[in-house]
C-alpha positions, 0 to 999 in steps of 0.5 A, spaced: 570 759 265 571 762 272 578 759 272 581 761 266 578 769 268 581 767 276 588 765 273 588 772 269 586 776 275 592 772 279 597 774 273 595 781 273 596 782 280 603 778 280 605 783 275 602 789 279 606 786 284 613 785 280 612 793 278 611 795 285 617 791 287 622 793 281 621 800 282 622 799 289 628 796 287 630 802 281 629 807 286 635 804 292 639 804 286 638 811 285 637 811 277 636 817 271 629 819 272 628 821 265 629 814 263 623 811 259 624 805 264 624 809 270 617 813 267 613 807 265 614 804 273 612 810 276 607 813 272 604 806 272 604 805 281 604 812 282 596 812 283 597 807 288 603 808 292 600 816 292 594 815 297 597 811 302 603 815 302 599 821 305 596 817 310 602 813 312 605 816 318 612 820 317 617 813 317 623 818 316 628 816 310 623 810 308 618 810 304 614 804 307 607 805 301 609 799 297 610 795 303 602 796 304 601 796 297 603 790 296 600 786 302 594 790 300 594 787 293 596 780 295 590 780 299 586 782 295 588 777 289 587 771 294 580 774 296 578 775 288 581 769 285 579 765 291 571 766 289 572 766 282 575 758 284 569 757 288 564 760 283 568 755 278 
């Protein structure tokens, strides 16, 4: 049971990852912002990207808070999914 609940957390976190990552990339690329795509990747990471963008120190023309998200979710997920293993 914990494994199976422990493979789901991981997906979930690797798709959070990947939405992060892919509006990363949309936003070099420099895309229409009324684009539904482009509205579903923000409003979906938003929430996180927006914290720790207010408490990252001014990077001038970059924007390093999906960096920090993702490292923070990467940690997160091997922390969870690793006891979720352990109680398996």
């Amino acid at each position: 049971m914990f494994h199976l609940l422990a493979g789901l957390v991981d997906l979930i976190f690797k798709l959070f990852e990947v939405l992060i990552l892919a509006r990363t990339l949309i936003s070099w690329v420099g895309t229409n912002p009324h684009n539904q795509l482009v509205q579903l990747l923000h409003n979906t990471t938003e929430p996180f990207l927006a914290p720790v963008r207010r408490r990252l120190p001014p990077t001038g023309m970059f924007d390093i808070s999906p960096l920090v998200v993702i490292i923070i979710a990467l940690v997160l997920d091997n922390v969870i999914v690793g006891l979720l293993y352990s109680l398996g």
